[in-house]
C-alpha positions as CSV (number, residue, x, y, z in Angstrom):
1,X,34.1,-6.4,-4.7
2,X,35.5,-3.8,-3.0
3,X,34.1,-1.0,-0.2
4,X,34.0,1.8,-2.6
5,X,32.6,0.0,-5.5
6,X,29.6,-1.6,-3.3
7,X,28.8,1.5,-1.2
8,X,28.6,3.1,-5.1
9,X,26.1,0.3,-6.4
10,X,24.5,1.1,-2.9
11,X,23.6,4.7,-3.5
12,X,22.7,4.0,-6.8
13,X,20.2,1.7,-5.6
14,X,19.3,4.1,-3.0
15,X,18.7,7.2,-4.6
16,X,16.4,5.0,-6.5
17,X,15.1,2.7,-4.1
18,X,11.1,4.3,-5.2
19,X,11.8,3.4,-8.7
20,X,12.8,-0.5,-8.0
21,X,9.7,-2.1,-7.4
22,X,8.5,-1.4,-10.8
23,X,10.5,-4.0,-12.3
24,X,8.7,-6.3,-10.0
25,X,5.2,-4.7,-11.7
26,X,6.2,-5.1,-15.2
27,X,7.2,-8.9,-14.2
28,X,3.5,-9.7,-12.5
29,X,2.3,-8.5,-15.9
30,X,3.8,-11.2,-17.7
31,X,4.7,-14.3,-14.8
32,X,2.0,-14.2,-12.3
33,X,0.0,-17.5,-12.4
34,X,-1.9,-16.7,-8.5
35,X,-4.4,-19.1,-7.7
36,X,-6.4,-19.3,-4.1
37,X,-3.2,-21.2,-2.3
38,X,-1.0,-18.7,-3.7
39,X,-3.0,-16.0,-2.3
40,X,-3.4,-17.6,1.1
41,X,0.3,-18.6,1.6
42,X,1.6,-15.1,0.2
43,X,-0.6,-12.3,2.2
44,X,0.2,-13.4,5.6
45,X,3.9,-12.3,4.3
46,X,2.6,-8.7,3.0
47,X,1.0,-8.2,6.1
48,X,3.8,-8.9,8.5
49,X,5.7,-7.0,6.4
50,X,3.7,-3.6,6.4
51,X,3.0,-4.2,10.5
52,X,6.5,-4.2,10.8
53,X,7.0,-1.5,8.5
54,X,4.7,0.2,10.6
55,X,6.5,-0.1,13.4
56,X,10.0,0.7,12.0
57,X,8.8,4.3,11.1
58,X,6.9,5.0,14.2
59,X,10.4,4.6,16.0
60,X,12.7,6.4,12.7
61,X,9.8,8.5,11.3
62,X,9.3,10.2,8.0
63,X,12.9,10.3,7.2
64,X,12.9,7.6,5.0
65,X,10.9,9.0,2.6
66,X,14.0,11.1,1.6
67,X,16.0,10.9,-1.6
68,X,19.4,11.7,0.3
69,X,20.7,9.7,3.2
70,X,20.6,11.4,6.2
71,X,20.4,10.7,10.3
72,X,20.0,13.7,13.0
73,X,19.9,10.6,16.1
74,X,20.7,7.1,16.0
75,X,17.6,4.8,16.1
76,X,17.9,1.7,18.4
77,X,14.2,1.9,19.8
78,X,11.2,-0.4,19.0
79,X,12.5,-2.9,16.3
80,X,15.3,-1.3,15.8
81,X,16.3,-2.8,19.2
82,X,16.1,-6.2,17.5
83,X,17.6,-6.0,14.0
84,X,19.4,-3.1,12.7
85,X,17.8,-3.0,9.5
86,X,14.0,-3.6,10.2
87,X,12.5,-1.8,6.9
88,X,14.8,-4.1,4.8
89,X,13.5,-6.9,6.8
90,X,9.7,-5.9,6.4
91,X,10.4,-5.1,2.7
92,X,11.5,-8.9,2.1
93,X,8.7,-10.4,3.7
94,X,6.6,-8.4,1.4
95,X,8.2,-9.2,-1.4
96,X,8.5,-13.1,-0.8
97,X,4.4,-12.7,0.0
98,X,3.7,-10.8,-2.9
99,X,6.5,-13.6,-5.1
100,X,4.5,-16.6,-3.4
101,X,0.9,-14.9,-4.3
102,X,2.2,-14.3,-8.0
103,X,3.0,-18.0,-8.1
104,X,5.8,-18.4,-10.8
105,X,8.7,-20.1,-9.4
106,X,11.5,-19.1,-12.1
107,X,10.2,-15.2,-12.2
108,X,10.2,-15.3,-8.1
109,X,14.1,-16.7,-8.2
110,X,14.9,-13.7,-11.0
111,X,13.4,-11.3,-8.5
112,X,15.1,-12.6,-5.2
113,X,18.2,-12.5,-7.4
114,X,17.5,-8.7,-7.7
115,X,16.2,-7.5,-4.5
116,X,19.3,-9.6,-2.9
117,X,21.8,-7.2,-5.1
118,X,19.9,-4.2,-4.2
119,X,20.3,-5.2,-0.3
120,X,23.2,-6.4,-0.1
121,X,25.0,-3.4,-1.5
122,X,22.3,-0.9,0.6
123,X,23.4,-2.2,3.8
124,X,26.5,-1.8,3.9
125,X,26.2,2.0,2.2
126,X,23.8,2.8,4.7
127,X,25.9,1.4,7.8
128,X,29.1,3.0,6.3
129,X,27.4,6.4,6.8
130,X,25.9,5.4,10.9
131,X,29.4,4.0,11.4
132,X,30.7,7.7,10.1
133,X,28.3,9.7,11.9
134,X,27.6,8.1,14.8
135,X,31.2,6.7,15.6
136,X,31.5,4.2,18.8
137,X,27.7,4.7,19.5
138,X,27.0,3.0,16.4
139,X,29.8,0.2,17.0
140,X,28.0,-1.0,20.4
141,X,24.9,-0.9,18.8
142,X,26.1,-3.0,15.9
143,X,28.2,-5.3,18.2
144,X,24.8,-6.3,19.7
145,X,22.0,-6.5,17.2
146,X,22.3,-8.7,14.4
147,X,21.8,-7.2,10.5
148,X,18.1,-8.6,9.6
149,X,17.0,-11.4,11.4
150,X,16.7,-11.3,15.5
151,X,18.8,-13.3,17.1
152,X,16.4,-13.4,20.3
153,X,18.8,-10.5,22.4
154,X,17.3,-7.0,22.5
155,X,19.8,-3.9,22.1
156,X,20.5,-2.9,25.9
157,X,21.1,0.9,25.6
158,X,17.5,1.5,23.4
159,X,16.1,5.5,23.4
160,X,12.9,5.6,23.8
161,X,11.9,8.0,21.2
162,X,9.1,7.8,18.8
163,X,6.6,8.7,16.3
164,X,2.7,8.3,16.8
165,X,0.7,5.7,14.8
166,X,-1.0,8.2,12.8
167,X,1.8,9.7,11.8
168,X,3.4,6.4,10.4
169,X,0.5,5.6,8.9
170,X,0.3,8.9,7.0
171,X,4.1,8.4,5.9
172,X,3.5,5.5,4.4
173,X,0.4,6.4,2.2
174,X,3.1,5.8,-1.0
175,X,3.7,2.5,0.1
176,X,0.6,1.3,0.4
177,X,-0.3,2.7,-3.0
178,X,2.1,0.9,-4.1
179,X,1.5,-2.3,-2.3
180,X,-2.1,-2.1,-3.4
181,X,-1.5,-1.5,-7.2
182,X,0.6,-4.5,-7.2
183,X,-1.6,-6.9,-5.2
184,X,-4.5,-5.4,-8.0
185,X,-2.5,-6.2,-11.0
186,X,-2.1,-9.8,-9.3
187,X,-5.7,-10.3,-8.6
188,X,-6.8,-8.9,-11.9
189,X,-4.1,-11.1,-13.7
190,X,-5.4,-14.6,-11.8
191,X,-9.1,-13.3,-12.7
192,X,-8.1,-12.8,-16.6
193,X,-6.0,-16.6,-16.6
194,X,-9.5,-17.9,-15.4
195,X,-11.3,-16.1,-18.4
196,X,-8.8,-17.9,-20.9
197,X,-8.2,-20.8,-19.1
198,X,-12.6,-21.3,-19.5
């Protein structure tokens, strides 16, 4: 596939990237089969996943809840100074805790197949844009933090700037709607199986 036709799919996916978990809802509504392990193997997930989420925005701040792609400084502070992508990061250990509490092994592989598409082409439309704007700055930065996952090294050159907690929290109000209508329709689903199942 080639650079133009991914970073396309990319911005596709998001401009729309507040639209895509509903797919995900619609699924619970029909695959979910949670039980009590499912529940306690999958929210540890969620919650690392919002904490870091928490974290991401108190170092990039409400900017991400924009529509457009845009960057007035380049963010290499907090866990940005770890992974260059944190929010993706914290967005798949949701998912896979939210996918392990629904407990459906067929319906979780559909959906990883999914969010794995919508990443893979995001990542490289979003870094095509830092590598545009932000020019050698960005090249360093990418030349010593790894995509998603840690590798252990922390970015040397890190700014220090940031957001305050309260202010994350209050930028993130959507997603923890969200979060919490889905982990509803989960609970609400396991409680109705039991009411057939008896």
């Amino acid at each position: 596939m080639s650079g133009t036709i991914l970073r396309k799919i990319g911005a596709f996916f998001f401009n729309r990237r507040d639209l895509l978990p509903v797919p995900l809802i619609l699924g619970l509504l029909k695959f979910a089969v949670p039980n009590r392990k499912s529940w306690l193997r999958g929210l540890p997930f969620v919650a690392l996943g919002e904490g870091l989420r928490i974290w991401g925005i108190m170092h990039i701040g409400p900017t991400t809840r924009t529509r457009s792609i845009c960057a007035d400084r380049l963010v290499t502070s907090g866990p940005y100074s770890w992974s260059r992508h944190p929010l993706y990061l914290a967005n798949i250990l949701k998912i896979v805790g939210l996918l392990i509490i629904a407990g459906n092994f067929r319906y979780a592989l559909a959906v990883s197949v999914f969010y794995a598409l919508e990443f893979s082409t995001m990542i490289p439309y979003e870094e095509s844009f830092l590598a545009e704007r932000f020019e050698k700055e960005f090249t360093d930065y990418a030349r010593q933090v790894p995509v998603l996952l840690p590798s252990g090294r922390r970015f040397s050159g890190a700014n220090p700037s940031a957001y305050s907690l309260a202010e994350s929290l209050r930028s993130e109000k959507r997603t923890f709607a969200s979060t919490g209508l889905i982990l509803a329709l989960i609970a609400i689903i396991g409680f109705l199986g039991k009411d057939i199942e008896a």
